[in-house]
C-alpha positions in Angstrom: 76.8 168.3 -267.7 74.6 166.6 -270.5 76.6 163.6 -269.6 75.9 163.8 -266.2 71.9 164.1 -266.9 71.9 161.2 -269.1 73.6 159.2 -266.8 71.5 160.2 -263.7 68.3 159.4 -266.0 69.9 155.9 -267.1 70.0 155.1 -263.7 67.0 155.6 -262.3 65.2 154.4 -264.9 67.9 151.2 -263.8 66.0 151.8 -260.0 62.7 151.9 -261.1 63.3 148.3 -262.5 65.0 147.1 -260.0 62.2 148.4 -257.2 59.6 145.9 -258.9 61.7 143.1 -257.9 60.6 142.0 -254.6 56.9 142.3 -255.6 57.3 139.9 -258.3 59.5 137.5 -256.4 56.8 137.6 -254.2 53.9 136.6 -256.4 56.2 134.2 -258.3 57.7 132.4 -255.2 54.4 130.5 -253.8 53.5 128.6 -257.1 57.1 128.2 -258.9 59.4 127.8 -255.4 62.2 129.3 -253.8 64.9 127.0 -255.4 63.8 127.5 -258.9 63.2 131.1 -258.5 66.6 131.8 -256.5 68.8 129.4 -259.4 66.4 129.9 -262.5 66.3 133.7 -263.1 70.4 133.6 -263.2 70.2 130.6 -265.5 67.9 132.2 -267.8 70.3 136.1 -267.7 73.2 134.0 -268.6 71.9 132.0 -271.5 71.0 135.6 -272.7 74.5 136.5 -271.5 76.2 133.5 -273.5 74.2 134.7 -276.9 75.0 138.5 -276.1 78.8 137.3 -276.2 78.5 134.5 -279.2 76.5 136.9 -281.3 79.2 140.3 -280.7 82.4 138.2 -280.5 82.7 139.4 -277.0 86.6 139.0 -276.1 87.0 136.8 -272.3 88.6 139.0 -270.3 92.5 139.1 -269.2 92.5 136.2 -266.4 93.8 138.9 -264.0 89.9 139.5 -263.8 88.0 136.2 -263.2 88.7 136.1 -259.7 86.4 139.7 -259.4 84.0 138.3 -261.5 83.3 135.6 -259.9 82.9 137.7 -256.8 80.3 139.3 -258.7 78.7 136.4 -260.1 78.5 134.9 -256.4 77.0 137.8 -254.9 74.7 139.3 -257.4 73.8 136.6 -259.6 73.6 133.4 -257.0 73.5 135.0 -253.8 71.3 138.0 -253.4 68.6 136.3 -256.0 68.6 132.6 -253.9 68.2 133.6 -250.5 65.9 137.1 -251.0 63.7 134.5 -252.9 63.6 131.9 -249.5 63.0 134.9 -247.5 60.2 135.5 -249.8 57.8 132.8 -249.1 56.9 134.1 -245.7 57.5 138.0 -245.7 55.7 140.5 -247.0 57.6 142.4 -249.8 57.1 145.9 -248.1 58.5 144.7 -244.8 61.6 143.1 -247.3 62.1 146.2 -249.1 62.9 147.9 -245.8 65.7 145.5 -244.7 67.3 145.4 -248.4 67.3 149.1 -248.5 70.2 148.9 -246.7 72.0 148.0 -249.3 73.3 151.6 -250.3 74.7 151.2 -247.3 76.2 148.0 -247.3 77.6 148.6 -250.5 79.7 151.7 -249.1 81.1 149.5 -246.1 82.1 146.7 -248.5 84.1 149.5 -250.8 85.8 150.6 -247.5 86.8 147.1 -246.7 87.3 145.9 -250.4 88.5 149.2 -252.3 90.6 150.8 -249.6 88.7 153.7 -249.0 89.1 155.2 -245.7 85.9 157.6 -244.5 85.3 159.5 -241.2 84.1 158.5 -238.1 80.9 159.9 -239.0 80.6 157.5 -241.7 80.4 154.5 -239.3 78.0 156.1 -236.7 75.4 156.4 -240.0 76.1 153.2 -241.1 76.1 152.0 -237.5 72.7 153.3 -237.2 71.5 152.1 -240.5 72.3 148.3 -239.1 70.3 149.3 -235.7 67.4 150.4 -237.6 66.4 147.4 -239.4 67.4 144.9 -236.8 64.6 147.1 -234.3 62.3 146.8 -237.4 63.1 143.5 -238.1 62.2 142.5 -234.0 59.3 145.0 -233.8 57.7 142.9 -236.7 58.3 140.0 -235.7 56.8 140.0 -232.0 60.0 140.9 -230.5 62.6 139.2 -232.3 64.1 138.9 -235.4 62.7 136.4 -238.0 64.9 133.7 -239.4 63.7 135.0 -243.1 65.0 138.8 -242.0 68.4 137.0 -241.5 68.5 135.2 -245.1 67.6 139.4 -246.8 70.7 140.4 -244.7 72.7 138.0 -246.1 71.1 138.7 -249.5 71.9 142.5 -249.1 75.4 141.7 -247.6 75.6 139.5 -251.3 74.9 142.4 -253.3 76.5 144.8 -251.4 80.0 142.5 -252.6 78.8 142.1 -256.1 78.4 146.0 -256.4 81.6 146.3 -254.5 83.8 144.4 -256.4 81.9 144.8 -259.8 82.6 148.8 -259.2 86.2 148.3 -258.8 86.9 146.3 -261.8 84.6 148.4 -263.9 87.4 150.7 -264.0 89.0 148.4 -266.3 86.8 146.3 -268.5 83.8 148.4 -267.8 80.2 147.9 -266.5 78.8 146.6 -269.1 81.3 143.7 -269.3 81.3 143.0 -265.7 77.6 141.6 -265.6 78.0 140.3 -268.9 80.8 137.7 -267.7 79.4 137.8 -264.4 76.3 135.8 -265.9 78.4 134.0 -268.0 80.5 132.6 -265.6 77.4 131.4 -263.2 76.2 129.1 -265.6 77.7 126.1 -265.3 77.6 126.2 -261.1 73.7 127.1 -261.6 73.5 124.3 -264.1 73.9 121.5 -261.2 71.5 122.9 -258.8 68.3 124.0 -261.2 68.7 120.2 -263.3 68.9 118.6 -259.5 65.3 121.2 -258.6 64.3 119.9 -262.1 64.2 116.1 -261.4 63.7 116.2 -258.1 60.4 118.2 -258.0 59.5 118.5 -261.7 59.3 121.7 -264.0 56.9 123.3 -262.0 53.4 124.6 -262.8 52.1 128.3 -262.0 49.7 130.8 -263.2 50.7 133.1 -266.2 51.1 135.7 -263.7 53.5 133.8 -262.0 55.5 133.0 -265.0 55.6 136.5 -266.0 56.8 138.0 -262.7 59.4 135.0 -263.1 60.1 136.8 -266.4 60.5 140.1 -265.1 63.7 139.0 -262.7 65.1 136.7 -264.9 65.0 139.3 -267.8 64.8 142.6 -266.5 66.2 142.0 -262.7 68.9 140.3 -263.4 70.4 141.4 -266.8 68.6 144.3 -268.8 68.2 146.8 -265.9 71.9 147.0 -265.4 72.5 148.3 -268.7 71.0 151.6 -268.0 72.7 151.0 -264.3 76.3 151.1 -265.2 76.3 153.2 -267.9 75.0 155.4 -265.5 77.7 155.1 -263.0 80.2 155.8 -266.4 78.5 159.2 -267.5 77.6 160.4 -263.7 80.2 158.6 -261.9 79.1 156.4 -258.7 78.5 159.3 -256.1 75.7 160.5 -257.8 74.2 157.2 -259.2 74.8 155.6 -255.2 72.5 158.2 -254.2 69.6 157.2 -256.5 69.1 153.9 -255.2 68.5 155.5 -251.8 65.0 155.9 -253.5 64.1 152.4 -254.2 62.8 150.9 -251.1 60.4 153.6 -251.6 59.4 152.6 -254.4 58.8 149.3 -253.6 56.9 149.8 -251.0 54.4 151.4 -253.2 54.4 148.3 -256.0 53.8 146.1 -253.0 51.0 148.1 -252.0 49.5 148.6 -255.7 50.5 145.4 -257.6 50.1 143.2 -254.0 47.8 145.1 -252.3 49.8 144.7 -249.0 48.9 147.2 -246.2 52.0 149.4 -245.5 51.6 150.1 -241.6 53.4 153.8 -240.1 55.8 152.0 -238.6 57.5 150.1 -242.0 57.0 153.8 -243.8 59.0 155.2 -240.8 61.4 152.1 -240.9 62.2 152.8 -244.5 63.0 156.7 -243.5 65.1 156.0 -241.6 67.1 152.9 -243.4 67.1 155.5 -246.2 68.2 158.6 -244.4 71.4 156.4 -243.1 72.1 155.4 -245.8 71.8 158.7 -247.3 74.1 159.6 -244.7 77.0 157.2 -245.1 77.3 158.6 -248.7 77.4 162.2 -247.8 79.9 161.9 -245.1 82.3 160.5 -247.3 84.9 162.6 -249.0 85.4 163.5 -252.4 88.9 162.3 -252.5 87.8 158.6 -251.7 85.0 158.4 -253.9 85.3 155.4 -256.3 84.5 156.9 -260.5 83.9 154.4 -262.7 85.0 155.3 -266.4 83.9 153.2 -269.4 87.2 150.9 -270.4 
């Protein structure tokens, strides 16, 4: 039990960093750009990454591994930061918070297709409905169809949905810690090409010190230090119960837009997040305990 409260408060002190994310992509996109936003916050984690590992000696792992790291690397550390960052330069963060909160969701779908697990029928209708829910949100906000920016966050969440996926599933061996570790590590030299190529073509770009901090803030906390407290969370609790936390963070963001951005959150996004969030609440809670995936520390 003590183990299980520590691990439920790592992570959502692990959500509460994470929820600050769109907000300060937000603020940071418009003066420093979508490219060196999207490419720059991974290379900056993984230079942290590559003096995490020279400084502890960190052993590379078996090469049985690097195939699900790079997974990993492609999803959460390229994917999910580049195009949530394009999407970023014309939607508001509240209305973005509500289409990447189904990622709780998407997660559980990619472990069905990637782990092997094999839910009920119920599990589908929620998720299903889930899908439904933001695509209606997605056309009601944008006068009756669907925004080309709302289709670059799906593919973002679909992204992090198959980092989580396949970064749960080899945590049982190396553990957490170690998956985002190498998974930054291994980025490096593909982000290399693109950020030098944003670098001479449009110069180091110039922003505000808010900007730069906010650009700080994902780099630093987004993209490496919250998931500290996130997987050893899913070790001590296990992922049923940490899953369920993140349920809470489109909430939350929707409230740092509104305080940090000032954005007006209208009845119907608040309702739009209910739902996103009940579905996904849902799909987690129709699934049984025999195909739930535990992650133990290696």
């Amino acid at each position: 039990m003590k183990d299980r409260v520590e691990g439920i408060s790592l992570a959502l002190l692990a959500v509460l960093c994470f929820s600050v994310t769109l907000p300060a992509t937000r603020i940071a996109v418009p003066q420093l750009g979508p490219e060196f936003i999207g490419f720059g916050r991974g290379v900056v984690a993984g230079l942290i990454a590559l003096c995490v590992v020279l400084i502890t000696r960190e052993p590379l792992p078996e090469r049985r591994h690097w195939k699900g790291i790079a997974i990993v690397s492609l999803g959460v550390t390229i994917g999910f930061p580049l195009f949530s960052a394009f999407a970023l330069r014309t939607l508001p963060s509240a209305h973005s918070a509500v289409v990447v909160g189904l990622l709780p969701a998407a997660t559980a779908v990619m472990a069905v297709l990637m782990v092997g697990e094999r839910p009920p029928v119920p599990f589908w209708i929620a998720s299903g409905a889930g899908v439904l829910a933001v695509l209606l949100f997605a056309a009601v906000e944008g006068a009756g169809h669907p925004q080309f920016a709302d289709l670059l966050l799906l593919i973002a969440t679909m992204g992090g949905a198959i980092g989580y996926a396949e970064g749960s599933r080899i945590a049982k061996e190396i553990g957490g810690f170690r998956v985002i570790l190498w998974a930054l590590v291994f980025c490096l030299p593909v982000l290399a090409i693109p950020i030098s190529a944003v670098l001479v073509t449009k110069g180091f770009p110039h922003g505000t010190t808010e900007a730069w901090l906010c650009f700080g803030y994902v780099a630093v906390i987004s993209q490496f230090l919250a998931f500290l407290p996130w997987y050893r969370g899913l070790v001590l609790a296990g992922v049923a119960y940490t899953s369920q936390l993140g349920l809470i963070q489109p909430v939350l963001t929707l409230g740092w837009s509104a305080l940090i951005l000032g954005e007006r959150i209208s009845a119907l996004t608040i309702g739009a997040a209910l739902v996103v969030i009940g579905c996904a609440a849902a799909t987690q809670w129709t699934r049984p305990n025999e195909t739930e995936i535990s992650v133990e520390s290696s």
